[in-house]
C-alpha positions as CSV (number, residue, x, y, z in Angstrom):
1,X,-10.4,16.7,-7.8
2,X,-8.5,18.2,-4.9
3,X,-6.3,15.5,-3.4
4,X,-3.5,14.9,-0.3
5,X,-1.4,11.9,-1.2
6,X,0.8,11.0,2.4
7,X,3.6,8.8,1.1
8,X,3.5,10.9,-2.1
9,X,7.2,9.9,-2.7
10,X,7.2,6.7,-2.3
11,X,6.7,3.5,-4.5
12,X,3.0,3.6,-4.8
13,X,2.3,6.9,-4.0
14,X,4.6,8.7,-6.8
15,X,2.9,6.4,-9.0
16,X,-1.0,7.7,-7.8
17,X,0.4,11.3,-7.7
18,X,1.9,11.2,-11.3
19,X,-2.1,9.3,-12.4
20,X,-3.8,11.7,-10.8
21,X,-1.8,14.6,-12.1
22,X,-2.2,13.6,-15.6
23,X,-6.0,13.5,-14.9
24,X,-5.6,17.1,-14.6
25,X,-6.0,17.2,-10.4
26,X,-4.4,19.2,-8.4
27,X,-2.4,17.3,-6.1
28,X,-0.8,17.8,-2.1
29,X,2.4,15.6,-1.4
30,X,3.3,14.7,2.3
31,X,6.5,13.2,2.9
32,X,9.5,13.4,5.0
33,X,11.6,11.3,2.7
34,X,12.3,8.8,5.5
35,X,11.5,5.9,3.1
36,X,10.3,8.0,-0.2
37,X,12.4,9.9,-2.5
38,X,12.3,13.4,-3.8
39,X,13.0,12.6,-7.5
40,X,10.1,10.5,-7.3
41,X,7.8,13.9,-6.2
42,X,6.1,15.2,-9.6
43,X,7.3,18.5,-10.3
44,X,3.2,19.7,-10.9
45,X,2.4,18.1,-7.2
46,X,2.7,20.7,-4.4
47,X,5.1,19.4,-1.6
48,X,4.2,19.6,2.0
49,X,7.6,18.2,4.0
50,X,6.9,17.2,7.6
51,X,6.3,13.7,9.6
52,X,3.3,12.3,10.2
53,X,3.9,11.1,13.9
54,X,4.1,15.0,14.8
55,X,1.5,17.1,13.0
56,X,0.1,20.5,13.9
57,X,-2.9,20.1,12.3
58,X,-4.2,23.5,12.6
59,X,-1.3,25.8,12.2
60,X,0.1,23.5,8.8
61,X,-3.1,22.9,7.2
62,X,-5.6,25.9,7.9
63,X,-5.1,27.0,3.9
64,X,-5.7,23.5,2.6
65,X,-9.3,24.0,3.0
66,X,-10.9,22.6,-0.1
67,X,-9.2,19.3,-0.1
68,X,-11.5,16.6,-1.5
69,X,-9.7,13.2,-0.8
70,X,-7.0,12.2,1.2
71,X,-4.7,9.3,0.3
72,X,-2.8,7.5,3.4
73,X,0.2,5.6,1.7
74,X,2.8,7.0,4.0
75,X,3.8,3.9,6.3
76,X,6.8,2.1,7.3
77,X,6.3,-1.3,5.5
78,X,7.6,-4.5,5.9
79,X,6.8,-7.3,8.1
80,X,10.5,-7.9,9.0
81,X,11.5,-4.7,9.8
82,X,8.4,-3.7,12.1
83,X,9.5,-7.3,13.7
84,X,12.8,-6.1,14.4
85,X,11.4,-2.2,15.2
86,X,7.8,-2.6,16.5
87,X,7.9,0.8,18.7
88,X,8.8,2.9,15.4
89,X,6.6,1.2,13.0
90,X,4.1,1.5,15.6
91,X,4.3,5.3,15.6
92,X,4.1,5.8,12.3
93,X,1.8,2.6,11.3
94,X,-0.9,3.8,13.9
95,X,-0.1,7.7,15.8
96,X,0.5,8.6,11.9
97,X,-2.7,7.1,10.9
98,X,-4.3,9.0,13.2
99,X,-2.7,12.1,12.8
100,X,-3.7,12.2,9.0
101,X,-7.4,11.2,9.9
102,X,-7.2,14.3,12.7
103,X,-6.2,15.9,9.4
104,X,-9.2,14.8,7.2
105,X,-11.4,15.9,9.8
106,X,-9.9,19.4,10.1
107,X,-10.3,20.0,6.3
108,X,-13.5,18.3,6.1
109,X,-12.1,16.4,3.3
110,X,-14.9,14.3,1.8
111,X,-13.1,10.4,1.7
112,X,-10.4,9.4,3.2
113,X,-9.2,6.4,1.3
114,X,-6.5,4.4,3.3
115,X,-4.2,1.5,2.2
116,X,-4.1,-1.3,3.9
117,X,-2.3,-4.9,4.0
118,X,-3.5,-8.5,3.4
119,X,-1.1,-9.2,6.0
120,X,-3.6,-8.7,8.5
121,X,-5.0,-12.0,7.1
122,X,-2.0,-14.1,8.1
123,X,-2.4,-17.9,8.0
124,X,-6.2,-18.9,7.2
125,X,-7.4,-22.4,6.4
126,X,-9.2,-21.7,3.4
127,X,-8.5,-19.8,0.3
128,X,-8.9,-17.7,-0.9
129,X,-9.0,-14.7,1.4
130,X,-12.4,-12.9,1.8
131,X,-12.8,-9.5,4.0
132,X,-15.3,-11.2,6.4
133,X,-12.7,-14.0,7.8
134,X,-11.1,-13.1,10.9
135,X,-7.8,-10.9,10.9
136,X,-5.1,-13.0,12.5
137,X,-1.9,-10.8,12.2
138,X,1.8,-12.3,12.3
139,X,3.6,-9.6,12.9
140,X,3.4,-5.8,14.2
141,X,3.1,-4.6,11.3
142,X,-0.2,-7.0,10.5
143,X,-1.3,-5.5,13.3
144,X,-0.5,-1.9,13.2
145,X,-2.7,-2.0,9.6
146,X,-5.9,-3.4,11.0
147,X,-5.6,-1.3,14.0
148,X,-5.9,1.4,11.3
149,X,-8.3,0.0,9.3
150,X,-10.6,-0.1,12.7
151,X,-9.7,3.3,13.8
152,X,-11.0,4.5,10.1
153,X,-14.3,2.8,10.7
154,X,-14.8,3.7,14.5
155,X,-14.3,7.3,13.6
156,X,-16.5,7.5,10.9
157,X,-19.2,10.6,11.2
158,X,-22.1,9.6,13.7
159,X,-24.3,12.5,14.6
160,X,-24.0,12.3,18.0
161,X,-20.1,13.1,18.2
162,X,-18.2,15.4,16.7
163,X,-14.7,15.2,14.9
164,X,-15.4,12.1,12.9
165,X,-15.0,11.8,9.3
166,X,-17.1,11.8,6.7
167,X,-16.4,8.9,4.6
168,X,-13.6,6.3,4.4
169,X,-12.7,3.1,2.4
170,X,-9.6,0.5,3.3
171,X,-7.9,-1.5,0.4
172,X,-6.0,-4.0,1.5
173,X,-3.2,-4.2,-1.0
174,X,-1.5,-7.8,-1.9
175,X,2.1,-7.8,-2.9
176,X,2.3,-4.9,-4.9
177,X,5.4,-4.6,-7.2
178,X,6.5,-2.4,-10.4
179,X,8.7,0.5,-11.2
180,X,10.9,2.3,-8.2
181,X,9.9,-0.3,-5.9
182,X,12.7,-0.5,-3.7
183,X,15.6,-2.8,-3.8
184,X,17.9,-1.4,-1.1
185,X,17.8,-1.9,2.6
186,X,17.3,-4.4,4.9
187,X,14.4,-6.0,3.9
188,X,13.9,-5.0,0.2
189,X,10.8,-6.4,-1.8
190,X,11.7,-10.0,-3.4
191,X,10.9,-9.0,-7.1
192,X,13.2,-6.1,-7.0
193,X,16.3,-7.6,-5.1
194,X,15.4,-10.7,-7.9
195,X,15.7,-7.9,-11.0
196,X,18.7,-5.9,-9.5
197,X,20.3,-9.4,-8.6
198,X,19.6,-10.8,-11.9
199,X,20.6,-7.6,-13.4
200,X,24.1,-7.4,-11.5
201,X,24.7,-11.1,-11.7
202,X,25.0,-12.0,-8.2
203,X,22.6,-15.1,-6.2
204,X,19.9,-14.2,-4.6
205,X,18.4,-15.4,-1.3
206,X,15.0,-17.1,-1.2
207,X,13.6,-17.9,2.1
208,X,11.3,-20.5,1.7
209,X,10.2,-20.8,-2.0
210,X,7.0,-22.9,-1.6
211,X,5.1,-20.0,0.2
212,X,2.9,-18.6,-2.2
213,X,1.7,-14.7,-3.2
214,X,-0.7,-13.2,-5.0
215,X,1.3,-10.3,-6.7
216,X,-0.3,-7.3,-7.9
217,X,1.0,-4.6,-10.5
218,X,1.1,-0.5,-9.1
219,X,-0.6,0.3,-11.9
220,X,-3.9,-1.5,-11.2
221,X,-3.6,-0.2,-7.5
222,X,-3.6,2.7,-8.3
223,X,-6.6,2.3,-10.4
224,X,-8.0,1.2,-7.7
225,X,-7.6,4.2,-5.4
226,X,-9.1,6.6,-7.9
227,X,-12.5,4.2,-7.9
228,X,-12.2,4.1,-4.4
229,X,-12.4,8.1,-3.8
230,X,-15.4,8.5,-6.8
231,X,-17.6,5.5,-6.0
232,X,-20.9,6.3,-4.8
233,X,-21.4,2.5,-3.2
234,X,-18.0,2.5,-1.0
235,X,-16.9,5.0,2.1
236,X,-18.3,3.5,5.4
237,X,-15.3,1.8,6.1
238,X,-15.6,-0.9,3.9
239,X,-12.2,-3.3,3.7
240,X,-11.4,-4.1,-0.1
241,X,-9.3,-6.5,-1.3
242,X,-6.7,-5.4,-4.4
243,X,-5.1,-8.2,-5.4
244,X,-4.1,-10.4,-8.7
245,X,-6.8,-13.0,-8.6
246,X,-3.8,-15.4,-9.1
247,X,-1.3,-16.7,-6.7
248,X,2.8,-17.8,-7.7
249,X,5.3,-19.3,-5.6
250,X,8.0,-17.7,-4.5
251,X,10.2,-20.4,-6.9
252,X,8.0,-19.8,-9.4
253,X,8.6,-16.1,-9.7
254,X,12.5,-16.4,-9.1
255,X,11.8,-19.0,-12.4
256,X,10.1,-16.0,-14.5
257,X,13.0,-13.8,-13.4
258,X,16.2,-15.8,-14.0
259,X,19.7,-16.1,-11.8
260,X,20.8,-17.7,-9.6
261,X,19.5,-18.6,-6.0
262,X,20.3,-20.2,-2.6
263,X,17.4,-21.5,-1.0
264,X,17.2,-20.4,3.2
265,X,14.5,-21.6,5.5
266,X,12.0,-19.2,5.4
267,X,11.2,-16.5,7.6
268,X,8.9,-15.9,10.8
269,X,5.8,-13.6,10.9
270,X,5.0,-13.8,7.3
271,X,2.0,-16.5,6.2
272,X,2.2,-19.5,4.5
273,X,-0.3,-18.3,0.9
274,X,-2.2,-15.7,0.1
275,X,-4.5,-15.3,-2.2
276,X,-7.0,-12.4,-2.9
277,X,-10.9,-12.8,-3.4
278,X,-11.6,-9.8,-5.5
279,X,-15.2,-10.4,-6.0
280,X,-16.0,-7.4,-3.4
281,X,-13.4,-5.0,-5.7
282,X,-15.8,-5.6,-8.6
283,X,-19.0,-5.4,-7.4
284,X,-18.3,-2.0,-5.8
285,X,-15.6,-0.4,-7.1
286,X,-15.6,-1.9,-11.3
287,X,-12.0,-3.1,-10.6
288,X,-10.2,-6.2,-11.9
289,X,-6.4,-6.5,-12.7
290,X,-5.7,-6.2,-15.9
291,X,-1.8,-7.0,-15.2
292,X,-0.9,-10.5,-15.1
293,X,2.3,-11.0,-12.9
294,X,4.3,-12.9,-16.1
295,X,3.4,-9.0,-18.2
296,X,4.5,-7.5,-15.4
297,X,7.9,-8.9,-15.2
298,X,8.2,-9.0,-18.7
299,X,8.0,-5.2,-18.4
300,X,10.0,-4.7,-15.5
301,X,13.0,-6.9,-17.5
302,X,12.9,-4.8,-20.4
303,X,13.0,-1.6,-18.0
304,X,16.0,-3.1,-16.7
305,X,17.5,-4.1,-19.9
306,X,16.9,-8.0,-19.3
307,X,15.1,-8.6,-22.4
């Protein structure tokens, strides 16, 4: 395999590079390091530096010809921060988004395989959350994701226009967490700022604690990609869930994690519970989680001396 990972230095995307690599494929990074960071590039990848929002498709790509799949990951996440900066998440959320596709197109590449958010569900009255129920986004970022999702599957090939692709598959990904996930910034992840707090034996903040997640380890995401570019029943747009199967409060998981906490109200533009129907997953891709979120912390603890 031949494959472009955007985002390629970022949390999940170092993580798919360095899979793919050791599969023995050769492997394109995009990044411009806003968010992703350069140790986290595999020295075997081949780095291509530039911004999505602004892309020369033709003069940058015309010798990357024989690309197979492409891999969005490159995003500016977060639901607060696109809350607080909805024109730059915007850009990059949805111009970037379609900048990369205007990419796949130009290299003819045979999947695109995008990654999406189960934020786009927001607050539903049932549980758990199936691809077919209506999106009902919260914030910009919720949003930005399904207007990507829908511009992957209204730009799919059709024989009677040209420059479409050829073949694409969302995943929306539910609170994924593991190794260099980030714990810095503004709005860090709450299972690293937990660890690092934890770790440096400061309180935490919890905003809320009731709401509920359904937390997913990188590695099984990343699984997850790789069936998503080499299934033969998946790439006309189809929406996938990739989640744990299992939802925890947010108490709960400060409970597996130790420290101390203070308790705020929580925060607006983020649901109440989410919880991931992967039925869909394993009927087309062969994917389950084989992570539970209590192993997963038990590994990141003992990667962070806690145990």
């Amino acid at each position: 395999m031949k494959a472009i990972v955007t985002g390629g230095a970022g949390f999940i995307g170092s993580h798919l590079v360095d899979a793919l690599i050791d599969r023995g494929d050769k492997v394109w990074v995009i990044d411009n390091f806003s968010t992703g960071k350069r140790e986290n590039v595999n020295p075997r990848a081949k780095l291509i530096e530039f911004d999505i929002q602004h892309v020369n498709v033709e003069s940058i790509f015309e010798s990357y010809r024989n690309i197979d799949f492409i891999f969005h990951l490159a995003a500016l996440p977060r639901v607060q921060y696109s809350i607080d900066h909805p024109v730059e998440t915007n850009a990059v959320n949805i111009t970037g988004t379609l900048n990369v596709i205007a990419i796949a197109v130009f290299l003819n590449a045979k999947r695109l395989i995008y990654s999406s958010s189960s934020s786009i569900y927001g607050n539903q009255p049932v549980l758990p959350l199936k691809e077919d129920m209506p999106a009902n986004p919260l914030s910009p970022y919720a949003l930005q994701k399904y207007t990507a999702e829908r511009y992957c599957q209204m730009l799919l090939c059709r024989p009677d226009r040209p420059n479409r692709l050829s073949s694409a598959v969302s995943l929306r990904y539910f609170n994924v967490y593991g190794p260099r996930q980030s714990d810095k910034g503004s709005y860090p992840s709450a299972i690293a700022t937990f660890i690092r707090y934890k770790k440096a034996g400061y309180t935490s903040f919890i905003y809320g604690g009731e709401q509920t997640r359904d937390f997913t380890w990188v590695g099984d995401v990343v699984k997850a990609n790789i069936l998503a570019a080499e299934s033969d029943k998946v790439g006309n747009g189809e929406v996938i869930n990739i989640g744990g199967g299992t939802s925890y409060s947010i108490n709960q998981l400060s409970e597996m994690i130790g420290g101390r906490y203070i308790h705020e109200p929580a925060r607006a533009g983020e649901p109440l519970h989410t919880l991931a129907d992967i039925s869909k997953a394993k009927n087309l891709l062969g994917w389950e989680p084989a992570v539970t979120l209590e192993d997963g912390i038990a590994e990141l603890k003992k990667l962070n001396g806690l145990i």
